[in-house]
C-alpha positions, 0 to 999 in steps of 0.5 A: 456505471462505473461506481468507486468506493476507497474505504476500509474493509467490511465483514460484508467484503469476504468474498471480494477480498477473497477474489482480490487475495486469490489473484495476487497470490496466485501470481506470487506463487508464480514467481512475479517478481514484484509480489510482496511478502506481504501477500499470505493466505487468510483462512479466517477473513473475521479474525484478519479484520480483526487485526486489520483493526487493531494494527490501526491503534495499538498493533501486537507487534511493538515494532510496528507502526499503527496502519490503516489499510484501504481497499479501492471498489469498482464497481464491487470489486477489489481492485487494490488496496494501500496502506498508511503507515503512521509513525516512521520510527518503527521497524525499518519504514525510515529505510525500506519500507516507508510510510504507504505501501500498496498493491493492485490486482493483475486484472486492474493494473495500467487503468490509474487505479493506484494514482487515485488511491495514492493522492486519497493516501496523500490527503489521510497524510495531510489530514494527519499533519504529515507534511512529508511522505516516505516512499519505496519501490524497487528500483526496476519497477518502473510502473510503481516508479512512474505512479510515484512520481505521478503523484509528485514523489521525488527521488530521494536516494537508492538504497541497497536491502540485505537481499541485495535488491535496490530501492528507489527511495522517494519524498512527497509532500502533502502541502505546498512548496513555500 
């Protein structure tokens, strides 16, 4: 049985977030190159979704754009989570750090778990209007890069971050090319 569920969290998933949470900073705090900063401790689960559901509407931080996080189950299990960022003009999105970002647990990587969560991400950005979708991987991230480029993205441009590492910068579209 292979039972799939892409939605947003629930204060029924704490122990699954946690298992998910666990295995990404446990190959963060080994020196995985790709982990994202992102990726921190969460001591209270009910105060994170908390945030988790004020950052969808009005986030604290008004550099930030609304985003709503969703998680994709296998079975009960977390085996990723992506998220939607709204508006581009906030922070640095319309140069790093783009409208979706996501991440996928060691355990379920290579399975084209990603690829399905990315077109479900696609289809939140059309339902939206957003005809075009900012993308960013580094640039030798080849496995983020194929399954960017698996969905359709296009690439755009490198871009050199402050910390001298590169980004592979991609474009999809959500409609059809005219």
């Amino acid at each position: 049985m292979n039972e799939i569920e892409i939605r947003r969290l629930e204060g029924k998933d704490e122990r699954e977030f946690r298992i998910f949470l666990d295995a990404l900073l446990t190959e963060k705090n080994e020196g995985f190159k790709y982990s994202s900063q992102a990726i921190r401790p969460v001591s209270d689960f009910n105060l994170y979704l908390k945030k988790l559901y004020q950052n969808e509407k009005c986030p604290s931080n008004p550099d930030y754009s609304p985003v709503i996080a969703y998680y994709y189950f296998k079975n009960g299990s977390i085996c990723a989570k992506i998220t939607c960022r709204w508006d581009l003009t906030k922070g640095n999105l319309s140069t790093e750090g783009g409208h979706i970002g996501y991440v996928t647990a060691p355990a379920f990587r290579g399975q084209g778990i990603m690829s399905e969560l990315l077109k479900f991400a696609l289809d939140k950005f059309k339902e939206r209007q957003i005809e075009d979708v900012f993308i960013t991987a580094l640039e030798d991230n080849l496995a983020s890069r194929a399954t960017i480029e698996k969905v359709g993205g296009r690439l755009d441009s490198y871009y050199e971050k402050s910390d001298g590492e590169i980004l592979a910068r991609y474009w999809i579209r959500t409609v059809g090319e005219d």
